[in-house]
N, C-alpha and C positions, 0 to 999 in steps of 0.2 A: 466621422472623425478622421481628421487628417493622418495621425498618429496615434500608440499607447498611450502618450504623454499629455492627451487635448482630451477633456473630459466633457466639456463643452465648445458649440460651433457659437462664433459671434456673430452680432449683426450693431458695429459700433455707432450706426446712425441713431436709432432707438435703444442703445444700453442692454439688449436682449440679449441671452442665451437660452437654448436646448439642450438641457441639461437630462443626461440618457436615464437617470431615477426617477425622471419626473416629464415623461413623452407628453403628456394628454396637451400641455399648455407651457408657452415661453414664461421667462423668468425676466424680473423687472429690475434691474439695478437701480438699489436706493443710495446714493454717495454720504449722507448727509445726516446724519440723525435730527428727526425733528424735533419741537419741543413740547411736543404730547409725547412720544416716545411710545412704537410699538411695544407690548406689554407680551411678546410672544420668543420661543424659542428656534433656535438654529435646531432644522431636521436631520442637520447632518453632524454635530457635535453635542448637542441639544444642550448648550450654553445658551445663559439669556441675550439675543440678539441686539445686536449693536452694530452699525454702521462700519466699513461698507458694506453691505449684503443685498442678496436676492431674494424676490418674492414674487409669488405668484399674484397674480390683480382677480383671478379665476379663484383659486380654492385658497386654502388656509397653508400654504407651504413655503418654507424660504429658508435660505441656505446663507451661510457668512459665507464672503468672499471666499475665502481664503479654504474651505469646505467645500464649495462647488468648482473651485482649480486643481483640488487635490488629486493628484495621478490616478489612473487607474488600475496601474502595476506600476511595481515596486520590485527591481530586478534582485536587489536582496535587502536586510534589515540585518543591525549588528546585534539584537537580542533570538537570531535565529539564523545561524550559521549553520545549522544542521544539514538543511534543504538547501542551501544560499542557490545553486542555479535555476531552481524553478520559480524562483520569483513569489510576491504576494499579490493578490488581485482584489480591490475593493467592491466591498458586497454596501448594500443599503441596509442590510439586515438581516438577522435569522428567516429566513423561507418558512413559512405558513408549515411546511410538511418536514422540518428538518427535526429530528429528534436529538441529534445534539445540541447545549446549551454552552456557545459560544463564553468561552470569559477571555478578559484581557488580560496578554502577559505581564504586563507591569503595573496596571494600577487594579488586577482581579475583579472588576467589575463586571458584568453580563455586559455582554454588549448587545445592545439592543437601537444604538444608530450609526453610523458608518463604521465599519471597519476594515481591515486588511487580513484576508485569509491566506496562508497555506496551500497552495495546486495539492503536496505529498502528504499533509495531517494537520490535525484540527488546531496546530498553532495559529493564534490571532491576536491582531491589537488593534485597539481602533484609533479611531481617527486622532483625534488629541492626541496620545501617547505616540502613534506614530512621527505625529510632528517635534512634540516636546525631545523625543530621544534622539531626533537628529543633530541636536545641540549638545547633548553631553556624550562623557567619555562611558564607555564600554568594553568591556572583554570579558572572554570564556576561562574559567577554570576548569580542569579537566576533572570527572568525577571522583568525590572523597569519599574516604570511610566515616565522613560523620552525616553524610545523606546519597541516598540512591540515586538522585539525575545530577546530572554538569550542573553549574553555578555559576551566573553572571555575575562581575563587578561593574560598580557605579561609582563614582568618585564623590560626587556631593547630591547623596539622595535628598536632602532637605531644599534642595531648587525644585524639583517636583514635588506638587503640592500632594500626589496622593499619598505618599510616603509619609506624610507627616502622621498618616493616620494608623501607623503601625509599627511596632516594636520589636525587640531583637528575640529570636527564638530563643536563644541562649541564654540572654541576661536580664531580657526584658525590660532595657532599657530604650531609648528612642530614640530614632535613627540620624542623630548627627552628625556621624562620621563614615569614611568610606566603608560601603554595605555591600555583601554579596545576597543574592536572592535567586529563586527556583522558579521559572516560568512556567513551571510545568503544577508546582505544588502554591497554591492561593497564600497558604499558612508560613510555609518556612523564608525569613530571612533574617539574618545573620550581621553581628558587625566584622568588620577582617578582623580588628583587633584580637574578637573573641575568639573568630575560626585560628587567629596565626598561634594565638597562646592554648589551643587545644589538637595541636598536630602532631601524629604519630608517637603515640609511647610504645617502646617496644617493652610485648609481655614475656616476662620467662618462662613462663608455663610450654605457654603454648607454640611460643618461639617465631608471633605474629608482632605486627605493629598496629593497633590499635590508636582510632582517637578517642573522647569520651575523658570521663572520669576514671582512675584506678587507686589501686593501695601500693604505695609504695615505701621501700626502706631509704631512708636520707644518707646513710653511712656507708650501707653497701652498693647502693644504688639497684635493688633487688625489688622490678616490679611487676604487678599481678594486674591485669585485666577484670574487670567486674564479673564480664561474667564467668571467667576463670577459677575468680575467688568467691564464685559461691556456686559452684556446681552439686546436684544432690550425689552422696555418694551410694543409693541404691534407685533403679528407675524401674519401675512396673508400666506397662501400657500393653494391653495382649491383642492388643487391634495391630501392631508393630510387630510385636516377638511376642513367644510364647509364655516366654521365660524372663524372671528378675535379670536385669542386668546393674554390673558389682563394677562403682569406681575403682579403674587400675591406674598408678602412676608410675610410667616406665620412664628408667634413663636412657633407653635406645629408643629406633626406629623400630618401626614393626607395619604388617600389609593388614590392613581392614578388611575384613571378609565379607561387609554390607557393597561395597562401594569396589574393592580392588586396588586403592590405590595406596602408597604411602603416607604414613601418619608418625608422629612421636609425643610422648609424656604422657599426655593425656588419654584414655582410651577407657571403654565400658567390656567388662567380657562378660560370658553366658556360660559358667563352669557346667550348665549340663549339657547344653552344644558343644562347646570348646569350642568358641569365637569369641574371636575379637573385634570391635569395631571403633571408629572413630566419633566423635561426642557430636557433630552433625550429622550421624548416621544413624545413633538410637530413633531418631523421629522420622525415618524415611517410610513414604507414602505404600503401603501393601499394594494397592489396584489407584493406575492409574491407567486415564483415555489418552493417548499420545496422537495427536492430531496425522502424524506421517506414517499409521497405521489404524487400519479398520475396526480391528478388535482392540478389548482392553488388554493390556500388559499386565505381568504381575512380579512383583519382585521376589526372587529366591538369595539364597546363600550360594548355594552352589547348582549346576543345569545334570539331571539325570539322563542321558542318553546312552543306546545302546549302540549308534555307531562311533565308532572311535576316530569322526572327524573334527576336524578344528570351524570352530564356529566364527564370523565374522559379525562386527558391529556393524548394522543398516545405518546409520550415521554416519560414523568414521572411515569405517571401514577398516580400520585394524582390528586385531583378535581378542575375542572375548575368554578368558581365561576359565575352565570350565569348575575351576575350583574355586571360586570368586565370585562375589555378590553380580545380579546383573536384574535385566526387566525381560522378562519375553512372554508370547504369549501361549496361552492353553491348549487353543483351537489343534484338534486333530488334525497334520499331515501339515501345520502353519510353522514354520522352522524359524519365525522372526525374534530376534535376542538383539540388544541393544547394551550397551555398558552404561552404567548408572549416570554420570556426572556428564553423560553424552549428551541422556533423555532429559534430564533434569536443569541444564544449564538454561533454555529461556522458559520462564513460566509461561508466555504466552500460548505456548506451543503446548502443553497438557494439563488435564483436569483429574484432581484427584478423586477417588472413588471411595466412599465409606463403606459401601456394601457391592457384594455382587449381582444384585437384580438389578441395580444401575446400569448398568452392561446390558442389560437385554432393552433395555427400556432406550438407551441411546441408540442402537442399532436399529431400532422398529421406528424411531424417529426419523430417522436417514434412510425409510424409505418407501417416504410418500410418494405415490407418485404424479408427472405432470397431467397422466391423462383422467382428466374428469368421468366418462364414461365409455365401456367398452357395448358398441349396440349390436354386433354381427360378429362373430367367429368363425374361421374354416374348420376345414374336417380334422386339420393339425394342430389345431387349439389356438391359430395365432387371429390376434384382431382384426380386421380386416375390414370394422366402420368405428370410428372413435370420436369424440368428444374429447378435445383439446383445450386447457386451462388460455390459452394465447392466441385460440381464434373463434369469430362467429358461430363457423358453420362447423358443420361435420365435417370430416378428413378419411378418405379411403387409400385402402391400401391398393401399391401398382406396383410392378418390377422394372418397367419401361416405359419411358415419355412416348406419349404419339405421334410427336412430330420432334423432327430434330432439330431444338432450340437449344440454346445454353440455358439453359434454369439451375439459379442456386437454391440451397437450402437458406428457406428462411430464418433458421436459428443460428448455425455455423457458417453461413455466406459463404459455403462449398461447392462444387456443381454437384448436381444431381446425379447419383451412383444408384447402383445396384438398386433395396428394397426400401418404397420412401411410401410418405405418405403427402394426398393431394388434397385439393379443395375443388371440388364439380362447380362450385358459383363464381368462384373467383382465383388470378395465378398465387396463390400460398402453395408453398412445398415444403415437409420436413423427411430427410432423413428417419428411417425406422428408429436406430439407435438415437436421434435427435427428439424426436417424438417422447419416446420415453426414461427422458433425462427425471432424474428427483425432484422435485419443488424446494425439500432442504437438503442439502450436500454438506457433509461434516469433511469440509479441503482439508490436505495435508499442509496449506502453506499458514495455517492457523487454527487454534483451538476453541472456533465456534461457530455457530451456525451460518453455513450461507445460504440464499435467498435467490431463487432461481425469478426472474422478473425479463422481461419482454418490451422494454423500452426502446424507441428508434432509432438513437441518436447518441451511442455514449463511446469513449474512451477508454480502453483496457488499461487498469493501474501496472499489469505487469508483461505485453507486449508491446504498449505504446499505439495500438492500432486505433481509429476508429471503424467503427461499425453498428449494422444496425438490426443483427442481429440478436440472439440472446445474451444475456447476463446474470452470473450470480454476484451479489454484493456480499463483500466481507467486513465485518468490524465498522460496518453501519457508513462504508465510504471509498474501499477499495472496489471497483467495477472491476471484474473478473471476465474477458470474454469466454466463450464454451468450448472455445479450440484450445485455452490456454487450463481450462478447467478439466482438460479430458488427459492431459499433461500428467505423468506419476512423476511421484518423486526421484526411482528409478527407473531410469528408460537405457533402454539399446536407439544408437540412433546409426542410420545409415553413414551417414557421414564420418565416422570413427571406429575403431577398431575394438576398442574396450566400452561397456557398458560405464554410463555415468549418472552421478547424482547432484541432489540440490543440494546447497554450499550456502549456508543465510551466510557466512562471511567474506565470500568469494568477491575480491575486485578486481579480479582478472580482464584482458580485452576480451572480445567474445572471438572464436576463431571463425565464426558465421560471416560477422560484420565487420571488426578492426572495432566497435565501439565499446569502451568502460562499461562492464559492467557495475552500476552503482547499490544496485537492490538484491546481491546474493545472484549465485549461478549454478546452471549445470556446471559438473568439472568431472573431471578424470582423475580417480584415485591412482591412477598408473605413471600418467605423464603429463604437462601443462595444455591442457586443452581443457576448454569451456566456450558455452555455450549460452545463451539469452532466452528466454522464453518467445520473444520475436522470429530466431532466424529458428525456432525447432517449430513453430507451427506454421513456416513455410508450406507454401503448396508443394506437393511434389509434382508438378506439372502445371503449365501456361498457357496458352493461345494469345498470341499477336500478330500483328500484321504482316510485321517482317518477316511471317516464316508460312507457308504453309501449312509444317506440321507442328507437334505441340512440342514447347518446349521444357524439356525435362530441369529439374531443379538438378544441378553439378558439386561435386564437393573438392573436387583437384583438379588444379591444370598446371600442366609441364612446362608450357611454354616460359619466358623471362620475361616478355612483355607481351601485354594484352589489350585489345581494345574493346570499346562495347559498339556492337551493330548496330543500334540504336539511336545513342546520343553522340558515339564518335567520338568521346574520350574517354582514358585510360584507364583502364580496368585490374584490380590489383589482382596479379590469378594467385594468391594464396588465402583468397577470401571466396566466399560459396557465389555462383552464378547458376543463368538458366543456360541453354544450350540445346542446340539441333545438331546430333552426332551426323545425321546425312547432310544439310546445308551446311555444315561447320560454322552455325551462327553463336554468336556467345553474345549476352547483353548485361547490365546489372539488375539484379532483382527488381529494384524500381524501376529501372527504367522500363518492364517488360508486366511489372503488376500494376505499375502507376501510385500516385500517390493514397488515393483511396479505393483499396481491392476487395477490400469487406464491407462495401455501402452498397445500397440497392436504390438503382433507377429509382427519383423521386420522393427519398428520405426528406426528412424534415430536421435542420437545424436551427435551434433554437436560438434568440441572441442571448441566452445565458452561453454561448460556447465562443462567442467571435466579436468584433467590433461593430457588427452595423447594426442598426436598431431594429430592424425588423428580421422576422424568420426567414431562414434562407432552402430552398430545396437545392438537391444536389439531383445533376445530370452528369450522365458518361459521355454525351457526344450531342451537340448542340447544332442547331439548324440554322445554316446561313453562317459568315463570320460577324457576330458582334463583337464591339468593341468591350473591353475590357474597363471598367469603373475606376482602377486604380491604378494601372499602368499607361491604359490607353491603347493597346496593343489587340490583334485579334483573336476572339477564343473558337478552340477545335476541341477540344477535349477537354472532358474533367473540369464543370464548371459550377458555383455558385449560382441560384437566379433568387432573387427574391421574391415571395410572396406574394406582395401587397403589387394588386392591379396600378395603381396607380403609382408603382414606383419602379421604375426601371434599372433597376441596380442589379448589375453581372458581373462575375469577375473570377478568376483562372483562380482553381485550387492554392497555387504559389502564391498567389497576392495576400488570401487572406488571414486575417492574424487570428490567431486561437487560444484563447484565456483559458483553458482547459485541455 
């Protein structure tokens, strides 16, 4: 393929294309509808086939025109602004092994023949709808209170015909006129009409603005929120409190002793406690799992301690009042406290707990481990011949290489340190602490299980790396590399002075790189500094050419202007480099890691990652200059080759394109 935008190579003598869904055999262009009339479907919109289209003369397959030209990314779409810079990539189909079930954002069908996915989540639309939405008007509204995700506008839903098949949430009548709808929710959409004539009443109660249904006075204009006007005024639940809690209605403000924060009118109190709480606080969860700690938390009223010091939110980092509802946990000499509305704000983030042998039962699950069997022990109890889940043979333990080569770990594509484990039949090496990683890891950047897997060839969703190392999968889609997985949520980092944490709202530059953070950051609760999950699992130390000795990973430099040794242009010094304090070499990161630093001699890329149809293996340094495939130019370093004997295709890291 020449470009993203060629899905197919032509051959205009014979009307052929090689169409990359369909390798085994060329495709036939039929201009003409004859008058038998093929009596078969388009593979790729799976409408009944009609002229012009392609077909296979080989097997039973054929595509409309207009389905075999369709791009094969899509730099952005206007029913998904969410993600708009990473683009959509057309797939043929749900994958044989994919346990999610694709539906389309606009017409909620399975898609089950072409469609356009999502690089950053499982947003998809296929093929049709992709095309149909190009022609009409579209925009975002920003999240209501009369449904939980953002809502797109359509101007004349009744021109697309799937819409005819569906009625208004609200009135249930059908959708003639301009319609907002949920690409996220199958069920909900909506006329404007209905959304504009039910927007924001404000409640007196509660002193909220509400959309929905309420009760109101016409004369005085005095009105009540539904579920305002029908709260019970005594609540028993002893999984929650102990104790009845008694509808109070106050004319002032007053502090909630569940939660800590301010509240008024409304409130539940507990005259044998002597609390007060807020009416979304009677139902707050006793034991929950908060994914950004080990243990389970538990919610009190108030924290009993005997040192008279001020305790800090592991969130916020502001103080936790010790007089004040909070989450912390049990565990002896574990000083972890959290403020309620901190823990509680995404649900993805924790799991609530009906009983406490849930707690035991979640811990013993997170920690399986990777090694299958232990066959020899020293006199110090440690392993010393193992059976490993991610390789053939058996694995022994050594403290030192025999010969001095660079060898990485084959999970963390790190060099080889201190106490590792090897393979006597073939070069496998893991780190001791690599070695005996979990099979399931309960991460703090999510509340569910991840999936420790050993795959060649993938893409870290949150340092951007490839590698062909280890990986745990989160949420059935995010690729976690093991450097980024070994990451706490609070760290101390070399490069800064104060301790920092993760930020899910942080879109700061990152002070590593100068780039946007877009996916949350480390940050500094002291001063504007943050951090990427990229530049903190930097190495801290290099080897290249230009130097002798190793290049240390740098976090300041004094000078006004800088250059890089390397490539010989301009070097920002308020951004981190590597560096030789004795040669006074200074380089950029890349330029001294290269573009892939965590792939291993001979990795396998598959063409679900890149543009060319065949599997490609990756080499660090190639023999001879060939010519490069796509520039034309000659390759020294860091190259693509492909596979197949009988196809000559090479081509420099920079050239090739990566759908993934």
């Amino acid at each position: 393929m020449k470009n993203e935008n060629e899905s197919a190579s032509h051959d205009k003598s014979v009307q052929q294309i090689q169409h990359p869904f369909h390798r085994q055999h060329p495709l036939v262009l039929v201009a003409e509808q004859s008058n038998e009339g093929l009596k078969a479907h388009s593979d790729g919109c799976g409408e009944l086939l009609l002229a012009p289209y392609f077909t296979c003369i080989h097997c039973n397959y054929h595509l409309h025109k207009q389905c075999a030209e369709a791009p094969l990314y899509l730099h952005n779409h206007p029913l998904h602004s969410k993600h708009s810079g990473a683009g959509l990539f057309l797939r043929r189909g749900p994958y044989p092994r994919d346990l999610k079930v694709y539906g389309c954002a606009l017409c909620k069908e399975k898609c089950n023949m072409f469609f356009y996915l999502c690089r950053e989540c499982y947003f998809s639309i296929d093929i049709k709808c992709a095309q149909l939405s190009s022609s009409f008007k579209f925009s975002q509204l920003s999240k209501h209170d009369i449904h939980q995700h953002p809502l797109t506008f359509i101007e004349s839903p009744m021109a697309i015909d799937v819409f005819k098949r569906f009625s208004c949430s609200w009135c249930h009548e059908p959708l003639t006129d301009a319609t907002y709808f949920c690409s996220n929710c199958p069920s909900f959409i909506i006329h404007k009409k209905c959304l504009d004539d039910d927007r924001n009443h404000f409640c007196n109660l509660c002193q909220k603005e509400h959309s929905r249904a309420f009760y109101g006075c016409s004369l005085c204009h005095f009105n009540i929120n539904l579920e305002c006007a029908l709260l019970r005024s005594i609540v028993e639940d002893k999984s929650r409190h102990q104790h009845p809690l008694t509808l109070f209605w106050r004319q002032d403000s007053f502090i909630c002793d569940a939660c800590g924060t301010e509240g008024n009118y409304i409130s539940y109190i507990c005259s044998t406690c002597c609390t007060i709480v807020h009416k979304k606080c009677i139902s707050l969860p006793r034991i929950i799992k908060f994914s950004r700690h080990d243990h389970c938390i538990f919610h009190k009223h108030f924290l009993q301690t005997r040192e008279l010091t001020r305790k800090y939110c592991k969130i916020c980092f502001n103080e936790v009042k010790l007089d004040r509802g909070s989450y912390s946990c049990r565990r002896p000499g574990c000083n972890y406290v959290v403020h309620v509305n901190c823990v509680l704000e995404d649900a993805r983030l924790y799991k609530v707990i009906e009983d406490e042998k849930q707690c035991e039962e979640l811990e013993e699950k997170s920690m399986q481990s990777s090694i299958i069997r232990i066959i020899e022990v020293n006199e110090a109890g440690e392993a010393t011949k193992i059976e490993h889940f991610s390789h053939q043979h058996c694995l022994v333990l050594a403290d030192k290489l025999e010969e001095e080569i660079d060898r990485k770990c084959d999970r963390c594509m790190l060099p080889i340190s201190n106490i590792f484990y090897y393979c006597s039949e073939c070069p496998f090496f893991l780190h001791k602490t690599c070695a005996e990683l979990p099979i399931i890891k309960q991460h703090w950047f999510h509340q569910s299980n991840a999936y420790l897997n050993s795959d060649s060839f993938k893409k870290c969703y949150f340092c951007s790396q490839y590698s062909s190392g280890f990986f745990y999968r989160i949420r059935g889609y995010m690729d976690m590399c093991t450097r980024c997985a070994e990451v706490a949520d609070i760290i101390e980092c070399e490069g800064h002075q104060h301790f920092l944490f993760f930020d899910f709202k942080c879109k700061e530059k990152c002070n590593g790189c100068g780039e946007r953070c877009l996916y949350g950051a480390f940050r500094c609760g002291k001063c504007r500094f943050a951090l990427d999950f990229g530049c903190l699992t930097l190495p801290h130390s290099a080897l290249h050419k230009i130097d002798e000795h190793k290049l240390k990973l740098t976090y300041h430099d004094d000078k006004e202007q800088s250059y890089c040794d390397i490539c010989e242009q301009y070097r920002d010094p308020s951004l981190w480099y590597y560096s030789c304090s004795i040669c006074d070499t200074s380089t950029h990161p890349k330029c001294v890691l290269g573009n892939f630093p965590f792939l291993k001699d001979g990795v396998t890329a598959s063409s679900y990652y890149h543009n060319h149809h065949h599997n490609l293996k990756f080499f660090r340094k190639v023999e001879g200059f060939p010519e490069c495939s796509c520039c034309g130019k000659f390759c020294q370093e860091e190259i693509f080759k492909c596979k197949e004997s009988t196809c000559d295709y090479i081509v420099h890291c920079k050239c090739l394109h990566f759908y993934h």
